[in-house]
C-alpha positions in Angstrom: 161.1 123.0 27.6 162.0 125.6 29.9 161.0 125.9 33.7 162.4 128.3 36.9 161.4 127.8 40.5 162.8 128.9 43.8 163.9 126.5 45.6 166.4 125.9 48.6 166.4 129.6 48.5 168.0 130.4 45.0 166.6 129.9 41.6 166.6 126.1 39.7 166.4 126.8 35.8 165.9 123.3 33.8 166.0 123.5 29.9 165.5 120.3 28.0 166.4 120.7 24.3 164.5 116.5 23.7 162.0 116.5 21.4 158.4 116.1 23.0 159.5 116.4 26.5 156.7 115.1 29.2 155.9 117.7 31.9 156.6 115.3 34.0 159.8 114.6 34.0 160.3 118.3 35.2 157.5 117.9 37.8 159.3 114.8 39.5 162.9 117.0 39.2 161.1 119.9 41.2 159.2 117.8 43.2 162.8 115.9 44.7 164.1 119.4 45.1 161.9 120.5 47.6 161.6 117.3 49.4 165.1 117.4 50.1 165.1 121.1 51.4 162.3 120.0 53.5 164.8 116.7 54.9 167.8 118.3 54.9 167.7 122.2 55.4 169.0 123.3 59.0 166.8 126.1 58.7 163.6 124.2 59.4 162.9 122.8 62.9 161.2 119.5 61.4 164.2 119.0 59.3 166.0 115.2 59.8 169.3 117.3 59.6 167.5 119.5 62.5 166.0 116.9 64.5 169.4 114.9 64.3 171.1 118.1 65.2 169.2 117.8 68.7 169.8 114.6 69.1 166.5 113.7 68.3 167.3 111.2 65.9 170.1 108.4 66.5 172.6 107.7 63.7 170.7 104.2 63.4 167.8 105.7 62.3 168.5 108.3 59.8 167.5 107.8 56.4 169.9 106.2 54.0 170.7 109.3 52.2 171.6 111.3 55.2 173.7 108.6 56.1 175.2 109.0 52.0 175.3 112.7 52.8 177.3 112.9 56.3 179.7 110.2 54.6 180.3 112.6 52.1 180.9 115.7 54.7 183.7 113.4 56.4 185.3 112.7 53.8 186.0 116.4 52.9 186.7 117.3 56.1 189.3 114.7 56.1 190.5 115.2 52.9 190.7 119.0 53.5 192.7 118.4 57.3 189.8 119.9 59.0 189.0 123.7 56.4 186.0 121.8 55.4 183.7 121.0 58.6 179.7 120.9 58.5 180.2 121.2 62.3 181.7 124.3 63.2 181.8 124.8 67.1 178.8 127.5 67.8 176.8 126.2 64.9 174.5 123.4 64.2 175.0 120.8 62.1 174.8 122.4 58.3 175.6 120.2 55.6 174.3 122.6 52.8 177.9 122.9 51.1 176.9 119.1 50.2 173.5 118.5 50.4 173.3 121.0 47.1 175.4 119.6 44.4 174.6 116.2 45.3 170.9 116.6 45.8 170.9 118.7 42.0 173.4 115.6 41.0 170.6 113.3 41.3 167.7 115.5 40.2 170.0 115.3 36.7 169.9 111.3 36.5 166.1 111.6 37.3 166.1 113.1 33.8 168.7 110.8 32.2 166.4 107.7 33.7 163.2 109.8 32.0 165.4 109.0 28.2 166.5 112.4 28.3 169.6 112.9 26.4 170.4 117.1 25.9 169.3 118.9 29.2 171.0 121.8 31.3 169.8 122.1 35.1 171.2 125.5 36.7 170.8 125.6 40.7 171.9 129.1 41.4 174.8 128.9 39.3 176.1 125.3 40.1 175.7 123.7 36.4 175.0 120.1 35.3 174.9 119.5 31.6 174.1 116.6 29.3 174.4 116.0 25.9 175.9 119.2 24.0 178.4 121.5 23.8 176.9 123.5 26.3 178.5 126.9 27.1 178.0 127.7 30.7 179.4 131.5 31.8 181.3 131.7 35.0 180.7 135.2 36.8 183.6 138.0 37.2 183.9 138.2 41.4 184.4 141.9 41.1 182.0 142.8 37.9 178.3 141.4 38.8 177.4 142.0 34.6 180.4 140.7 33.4 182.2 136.9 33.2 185.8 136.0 34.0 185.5 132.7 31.9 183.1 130.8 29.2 183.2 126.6 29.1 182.5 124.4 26.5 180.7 121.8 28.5 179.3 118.2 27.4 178.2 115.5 30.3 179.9 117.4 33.2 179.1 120.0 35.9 180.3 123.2 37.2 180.3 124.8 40.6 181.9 128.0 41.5 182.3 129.1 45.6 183.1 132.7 45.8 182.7 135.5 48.1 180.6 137.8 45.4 177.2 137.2 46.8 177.0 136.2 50.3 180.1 137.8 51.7 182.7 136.0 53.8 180.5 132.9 54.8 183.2 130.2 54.5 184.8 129.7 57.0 188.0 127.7 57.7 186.9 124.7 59.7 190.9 124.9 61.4 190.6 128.6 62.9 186.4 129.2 62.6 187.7 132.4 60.8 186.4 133.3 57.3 188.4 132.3 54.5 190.1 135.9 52.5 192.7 134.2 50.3 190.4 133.6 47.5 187.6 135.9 45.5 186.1 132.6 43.6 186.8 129.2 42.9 185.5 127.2 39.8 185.4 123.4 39.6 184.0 121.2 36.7 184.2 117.7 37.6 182.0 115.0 36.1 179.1 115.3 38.6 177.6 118.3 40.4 178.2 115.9 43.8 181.9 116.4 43.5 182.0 120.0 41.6 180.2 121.8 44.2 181.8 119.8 47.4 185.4 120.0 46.1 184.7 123.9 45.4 184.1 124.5 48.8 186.1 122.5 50.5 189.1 124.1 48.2 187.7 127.4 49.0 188.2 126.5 52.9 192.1 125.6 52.3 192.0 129.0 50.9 195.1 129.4 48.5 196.3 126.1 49.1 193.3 124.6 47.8 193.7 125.0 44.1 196.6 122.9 44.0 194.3 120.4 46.1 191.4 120.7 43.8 193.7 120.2 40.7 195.3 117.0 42.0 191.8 115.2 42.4 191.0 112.8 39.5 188.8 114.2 37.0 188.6 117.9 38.7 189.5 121.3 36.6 190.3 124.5 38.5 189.7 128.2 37.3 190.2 130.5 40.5 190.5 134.2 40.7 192.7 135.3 43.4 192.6 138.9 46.0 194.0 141.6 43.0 193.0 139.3 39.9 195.1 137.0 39.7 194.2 133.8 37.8 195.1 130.4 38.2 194.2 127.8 36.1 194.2 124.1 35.2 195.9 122.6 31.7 192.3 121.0 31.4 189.9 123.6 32.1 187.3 123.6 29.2 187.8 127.0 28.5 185.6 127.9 25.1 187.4 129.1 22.3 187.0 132.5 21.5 184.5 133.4 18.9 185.8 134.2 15.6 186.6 137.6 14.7 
């Protein structure tokens, strides 16, 4: 089964390789999606991030997985010293860095609940696999139709944060100023919750952060660095080359 939607404004590609797959398993992984973009995005007025935001909404009565979300913000920014911040002064309250890999995180175990064993969820290039190998591409910064590196993936995710599409939009949560130190950072941890938060957050640090991202338990770094430059972790599931 294979199935593509927009949603949180970027593409979600599912493929389950199962054997008679019900439609609705991909239904209720959709479905989740875009209830959490309608909770959580701080582009919608009626949003609980939004209404929080204004102070519409005490900490006492958000739902429990804002509550699991903000935790999760905190504890980058304080792991990060402050690069990774949801609340930048002159902005709103904007935990998307998060709210993506962890809401795509738990779309995944939806599936692995269903009995599904062999499935690959893709939310705009932010991977979770299960089952496999899989081989998940990773994007050249500076060549849109070209990749830098190719994994060999089984029951883990992959985020990469990079500069490529949107421009300089992550900022350094310590000086408000975009972060230039880096082209793209790639991060396969076990879950698409700590892949994608821990790529941003090491993005922030700027150089500094691949050594940060590195040290944490069950993380692999691949970043590309301002003239090419790669740096890599011993562990980064690299695929072997085909054979000539």
């Amino acid at each position: 089964m294979r199935r593509v939607e927009h949603v949180m404004g970027f593409p979600v590609s599912l493929r389950i390789d199962d054997p008679d797959v019900a439609g609705e398993s991909a239904d209720a992984v959709f479905a989740w999606l875009l209830a959490v973009d309608a909770r959580f995005s701080p582009f919608r007025a009626d949003s609980e991030v939004s209404r929080y935001d204004r102070g519409e909404l005490s900490a006492d009565a958000l739902s429990a997985d804002l509550v699991e979300v903000l935790a999760l913000c905190e504890h980058y920014r304080l792991a990060t010293g402050g690069a990774f911040d949801v609340r930048l002064p002159g902005r709103g309250l904007d935990p998307c860095a998060v709210v993506k890999g962890w809401s795509v995180q738990r779309a995944a175990e939806l599936l692995t609940r269903a009995g599904l064993s062999r499935f690959c969820l893709n939310a705009g290039g932010d991977v979770v696999v299960s089952g496999g190998p899989w081989r998940v591409g990773v994007r050249h910064p500076d060549l849109a139709d070209r990749l830098c590196a190719v994994l060999d993936l089984t029951d883990a995710a992959v985020a990469t944060s990079a500069r490529y599409e949107r421009g300089d939009h992550i900022l350094d949560g310590r000086t408000g100023r975009p972060v230039t130190g880096v082209d793209s950072l790639t991060v396969v941890a076990p879950t698409l919750t700590e892949a994608d938060a821990v790529a941003t957050a090491a993005f922030a640090l700027g150089a500094e952060g691949v050594e940060w991202a590195a040290a944490r338990g069950g993380c692999e770094v691949y970043t590309v660095l301002p003239g090419g430059r790669v740096l890599r972790s011993a562990g980064f599931p690299t695929a072997a080359p085909a054979a000539a």
